[in-house]
C-alpha positions as CSV (number, residue, x, y, z in Angstrom):
1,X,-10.3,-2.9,1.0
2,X,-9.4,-6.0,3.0
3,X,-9.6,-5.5,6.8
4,X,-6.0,-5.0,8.6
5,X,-4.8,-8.6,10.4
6,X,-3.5,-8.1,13.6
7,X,-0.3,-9.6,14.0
8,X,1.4,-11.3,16.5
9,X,3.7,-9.7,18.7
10,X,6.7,-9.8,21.0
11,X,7.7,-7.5,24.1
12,X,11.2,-6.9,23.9
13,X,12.2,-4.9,27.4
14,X,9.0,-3.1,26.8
15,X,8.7,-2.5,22.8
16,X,6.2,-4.1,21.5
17,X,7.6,-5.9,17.7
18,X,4.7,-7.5,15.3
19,X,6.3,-10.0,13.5
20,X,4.5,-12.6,10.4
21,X,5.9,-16.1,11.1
22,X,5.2,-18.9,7.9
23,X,6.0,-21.7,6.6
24,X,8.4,-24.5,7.9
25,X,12.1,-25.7,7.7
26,X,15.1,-23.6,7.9
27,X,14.4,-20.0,9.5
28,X,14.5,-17.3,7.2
29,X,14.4,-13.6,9.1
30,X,13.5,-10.2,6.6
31,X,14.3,-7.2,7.4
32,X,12.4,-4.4,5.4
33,X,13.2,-0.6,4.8
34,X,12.6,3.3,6.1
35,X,8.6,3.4,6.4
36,X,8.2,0.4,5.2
37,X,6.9,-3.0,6.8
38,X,6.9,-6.8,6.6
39,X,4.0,-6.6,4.4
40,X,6.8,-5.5,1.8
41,X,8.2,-9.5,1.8
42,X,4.5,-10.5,0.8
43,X,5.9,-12.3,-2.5
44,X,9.3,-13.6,-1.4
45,X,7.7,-15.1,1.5
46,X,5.5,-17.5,-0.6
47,X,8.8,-18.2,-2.4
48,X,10.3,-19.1,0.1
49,X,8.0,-20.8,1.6
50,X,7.5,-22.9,-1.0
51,X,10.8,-24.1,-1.3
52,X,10.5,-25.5,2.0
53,X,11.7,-22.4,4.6
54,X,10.0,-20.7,7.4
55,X,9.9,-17.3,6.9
56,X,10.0,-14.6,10.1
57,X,9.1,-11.1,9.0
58,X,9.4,-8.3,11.5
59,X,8.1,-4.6,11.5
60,X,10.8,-3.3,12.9
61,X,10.2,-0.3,15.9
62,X,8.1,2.6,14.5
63,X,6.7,0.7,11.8
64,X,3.7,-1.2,10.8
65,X,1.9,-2.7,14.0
66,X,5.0,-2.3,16.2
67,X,5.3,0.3,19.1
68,X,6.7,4.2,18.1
69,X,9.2,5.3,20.3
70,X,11.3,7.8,21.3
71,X,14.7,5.4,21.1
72,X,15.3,4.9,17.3
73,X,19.3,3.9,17.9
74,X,20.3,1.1,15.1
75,X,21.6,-0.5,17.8
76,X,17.7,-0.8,19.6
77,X,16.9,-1.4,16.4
78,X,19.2,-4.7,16.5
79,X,18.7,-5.8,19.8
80,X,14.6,-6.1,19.1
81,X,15.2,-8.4,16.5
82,X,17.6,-10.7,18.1
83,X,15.3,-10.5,21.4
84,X,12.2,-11.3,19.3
85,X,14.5,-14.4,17.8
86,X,14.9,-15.5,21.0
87,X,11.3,-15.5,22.5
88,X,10.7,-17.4,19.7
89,X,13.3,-20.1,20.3
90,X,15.1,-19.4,17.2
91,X,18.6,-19.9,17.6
92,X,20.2,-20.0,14.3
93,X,18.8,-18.3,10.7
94,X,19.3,-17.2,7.5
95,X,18.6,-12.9,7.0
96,X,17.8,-10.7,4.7
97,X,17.7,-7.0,4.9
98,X,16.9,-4.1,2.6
99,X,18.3,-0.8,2.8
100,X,17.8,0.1,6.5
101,X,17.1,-3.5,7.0
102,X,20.3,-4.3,5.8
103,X,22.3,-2.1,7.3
104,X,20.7,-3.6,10.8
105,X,21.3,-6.7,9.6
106,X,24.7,-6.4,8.8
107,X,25.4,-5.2,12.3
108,X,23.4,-8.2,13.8
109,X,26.0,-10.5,11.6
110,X,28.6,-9.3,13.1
111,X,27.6,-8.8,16.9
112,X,26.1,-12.5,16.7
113,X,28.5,-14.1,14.2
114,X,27.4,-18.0,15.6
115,X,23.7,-17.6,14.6
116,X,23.6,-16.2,11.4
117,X,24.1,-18.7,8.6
118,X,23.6,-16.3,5.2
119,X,23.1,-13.3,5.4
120,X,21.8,-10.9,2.1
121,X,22.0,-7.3,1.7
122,X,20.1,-5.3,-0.4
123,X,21.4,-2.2,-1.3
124,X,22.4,-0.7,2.1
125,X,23.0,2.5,3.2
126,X,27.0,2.4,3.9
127,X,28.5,5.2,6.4
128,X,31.4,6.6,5.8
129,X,33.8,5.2,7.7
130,X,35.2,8.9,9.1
131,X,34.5,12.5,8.2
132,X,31.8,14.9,9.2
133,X,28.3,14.4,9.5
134,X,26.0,15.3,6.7
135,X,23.1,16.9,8.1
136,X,20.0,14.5,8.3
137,X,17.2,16.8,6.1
138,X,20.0,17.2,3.2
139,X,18.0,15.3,0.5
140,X,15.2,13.9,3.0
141,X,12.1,15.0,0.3
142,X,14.2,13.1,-2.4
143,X,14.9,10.4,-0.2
144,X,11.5,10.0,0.7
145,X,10.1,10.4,-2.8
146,X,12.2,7.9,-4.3
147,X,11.2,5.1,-1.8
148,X,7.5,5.9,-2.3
149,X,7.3,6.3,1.8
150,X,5.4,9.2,1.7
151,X,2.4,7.3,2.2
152,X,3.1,4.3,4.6
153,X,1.9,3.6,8.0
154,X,5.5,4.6,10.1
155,X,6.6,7.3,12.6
156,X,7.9,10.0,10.5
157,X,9.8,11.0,14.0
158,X,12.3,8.8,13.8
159,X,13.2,9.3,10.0
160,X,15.9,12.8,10.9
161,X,17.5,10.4,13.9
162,X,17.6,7.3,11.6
163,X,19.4,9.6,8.4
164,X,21.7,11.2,11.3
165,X,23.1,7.5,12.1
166,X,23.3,6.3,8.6
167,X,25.2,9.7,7.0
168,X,27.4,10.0,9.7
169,X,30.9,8.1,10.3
170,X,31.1,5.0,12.0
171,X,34.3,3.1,12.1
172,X,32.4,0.7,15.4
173,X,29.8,-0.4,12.3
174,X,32.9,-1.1,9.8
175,X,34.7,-2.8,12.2
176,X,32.0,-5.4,12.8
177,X,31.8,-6.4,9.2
178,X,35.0,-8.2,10.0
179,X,33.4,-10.4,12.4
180,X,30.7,-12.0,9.8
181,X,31.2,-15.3,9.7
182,X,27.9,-15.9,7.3
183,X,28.3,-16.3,3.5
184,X,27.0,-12.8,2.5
185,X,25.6,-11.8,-0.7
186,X,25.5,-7.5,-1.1
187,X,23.0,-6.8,-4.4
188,X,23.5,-3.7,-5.3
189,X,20.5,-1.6,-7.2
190,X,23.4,0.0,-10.0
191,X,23.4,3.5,-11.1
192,X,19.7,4.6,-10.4
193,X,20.1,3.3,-6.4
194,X,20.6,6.2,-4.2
195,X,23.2,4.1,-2.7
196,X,26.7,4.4,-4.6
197,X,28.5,1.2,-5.9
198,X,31.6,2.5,-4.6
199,X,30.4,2.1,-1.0
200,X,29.0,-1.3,-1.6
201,X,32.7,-2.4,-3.3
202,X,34.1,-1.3,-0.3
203,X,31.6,-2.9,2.8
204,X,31.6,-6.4,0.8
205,X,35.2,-6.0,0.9
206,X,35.2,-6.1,4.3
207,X,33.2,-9.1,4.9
208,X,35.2,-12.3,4.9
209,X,33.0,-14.3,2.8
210,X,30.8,-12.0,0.5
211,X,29.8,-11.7,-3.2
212,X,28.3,-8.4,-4.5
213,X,26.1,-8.6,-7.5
214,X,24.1,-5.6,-9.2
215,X,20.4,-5.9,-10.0
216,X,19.7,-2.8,-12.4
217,X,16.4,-1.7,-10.7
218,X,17.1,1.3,-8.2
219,X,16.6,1.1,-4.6
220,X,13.5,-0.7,-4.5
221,X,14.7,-4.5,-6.0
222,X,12.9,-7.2,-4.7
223,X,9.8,-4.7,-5.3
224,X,10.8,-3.3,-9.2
225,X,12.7,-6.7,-10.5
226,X,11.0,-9.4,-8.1
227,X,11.9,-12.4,-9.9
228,X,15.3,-11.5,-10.6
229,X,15.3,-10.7,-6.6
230,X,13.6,-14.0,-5.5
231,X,16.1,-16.4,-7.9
232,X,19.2,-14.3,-6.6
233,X,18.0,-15.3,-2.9
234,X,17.3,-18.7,-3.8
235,X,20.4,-19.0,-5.1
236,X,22.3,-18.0,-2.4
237,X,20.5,-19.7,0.3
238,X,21.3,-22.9,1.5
């Protein structure tokens, strides 16, 4: 087995984020999933750059070589990135997200509309907009099963917290899809994602300038249908 790099990292008001910075041109920011880590971008990152990009891939709070904590708001979640962007003198980027990555994403479109140029989403989690909360463990072993998490390097505290946000209403998160400026591409899994098309119809709907496309390959696309991920991406990008 290969010995573990150390990565570089950024303190951002006292949490520590490892980030993977490659390539050069145009910055590209990832954004990976629940339990997983920036190691996940390992193929699109060559991709890209190849194609003349610099890629910044983070491991977002209680993941990978980044600090565990007892704050695991979306919100924190957010600021990190954007504070890590800025100790690295990155003003404007493209971003991509997946799944809890996206959903962060998407909020960081919309709360700094000026520096995000594209933005892609794959296969978010949507809140409902309003309603009751769905308890955070309904589905959790599923959940956790489907994404293969079970054994990845994360802190499995901050999973219950990090369900509660994304299953319960949040008309503050809807409303900031409004305020996306950046061409947006949402790629949907299709009918074997956990995530249900009818919630991805309706969040692209809200975003000025977005396209959603499905990729039939479950939660997990740039990992089950790579290819068909990366030219999507490439694609879009500018």
């Amino acid at each position: 087995m290969a010995a573990r790099v150390s990565l570089p990292t950024v303190d951002v008001g006292g949490v520590r984020i490892a980030y993977r910075r490659e390539g050069s041109g145009p910055a590209v920011v990832l954004l990976h999933a629940l339990a997983s880590s920036s190691a996940t971008w390992s193929s699109l990152t060559r991709d890209l750059v190849a194609s003349g990009r610099e890629v910044i891939a983070l491991d977002l709070r209680g993941h990978g070589q980044s600090s565990w904590t007892g704050d695991y708001l979306l919100d924190s979640v957010q600021r990190d990135v954007v504070g890590v962007l800025d100790a690295l003198g990155v003003a404007a980027f493209d971003l991509v997200g997946h799944s809890l990555g996206a959903h962060v994403a998407a909020l960081l479109a919309g709360r700094e509309p000026d520096r995000v140029r594209t933005l892609v989403l794959e296969d978010p989690p949507v809140p409902p907009r309003s309603g009751p909360s769905r308890s955070p463990r309904r589905g959790l072993s599923l959940f956790l099963a489907v994404q293969g998490l079970l054994r990845r390097e994360f802190d499995r505290g901050m999973v219950s917290p990090v369900l509660t946000q994304l299953r319960a209403s949040d008309p503050l998160w809807w409303d900031c899809l409004s305020a996306i400026k950046a061409r947006t591409l949402v790629i949907g899994g299709g009918p074997r994602s956990t995530i249900p098309g009818e919630r991805l119809a309706a969040m692209a709907a809200e975003i000025p300038h977005a396209e959603l496309i499905t990729i039939d390959a479950g939660h997990r696309i740039h990992s089950t249908r790579p290819e068909e991920f990366r030219d999507a991406v490439l694609r879009f990008l500018p």
